[in-house]
C-alpha positions, 0 to 999 in steps of 0.5 A, a space after each residue: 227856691 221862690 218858684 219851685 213848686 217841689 220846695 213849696 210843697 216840701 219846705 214852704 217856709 224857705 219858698 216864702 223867705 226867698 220870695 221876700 230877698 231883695 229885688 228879681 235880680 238879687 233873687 235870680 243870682 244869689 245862692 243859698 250857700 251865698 247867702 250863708 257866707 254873707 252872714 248878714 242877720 237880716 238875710 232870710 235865708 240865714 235866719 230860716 237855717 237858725 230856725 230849724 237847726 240847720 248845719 252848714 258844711 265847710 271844707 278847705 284842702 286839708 278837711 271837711 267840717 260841720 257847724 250848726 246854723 245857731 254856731 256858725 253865725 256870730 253877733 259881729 256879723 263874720 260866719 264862723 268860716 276860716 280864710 282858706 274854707 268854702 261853704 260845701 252845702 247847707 242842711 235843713 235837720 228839723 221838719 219845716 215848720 208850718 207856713 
């Protein structure tokens, strides 16, 4: 996401959020669906689905869900994710806002 010159034409707020998560590393390995799942307040990822109203999907055996960004993250820092779900995707609704 940090490099990619499509993303940063397309959705330069996302491109400039990676760029400030963690070390090359953590950057390297780590997902955006990952970075979801963790559910840490303070993730940039996280925080630009919030800011544009994004939907994360989520599916288990038995069924596919949608949640809303705003919805799916909780003050006590868990996701709204069941114990037998997987985040399938996330999705950005809104126009990127300017840089």
């Amino acid at each position: 996401m940090e490099k990619s010159p499509a993303l940063r034409a397309k959705f330069p707020t996302l491109s400039i959020a990676a760029e400030k998560i963690a070390g090359l590393v953590v950057r390297n390995r780590g997902t955006l669906d990952g970075s979801a799942g963790e559910a840490d307040p303070g993730g940039n990822c996280p925080s630009v689905l919030v800011a544009v109203d994004g939907e994360i999907e989520l599916m288990s055996t038995d069924h596919i869900r949608t949640i809303g960004a705003t919805d799916y993250f909780s003050a006590d820092m868990q996701g709204s994710i069941k114990a037998n779900e997987l985040i399938r995707c996330v999705r950005f609704l809104k126009k990127p806002f300017p840089s």
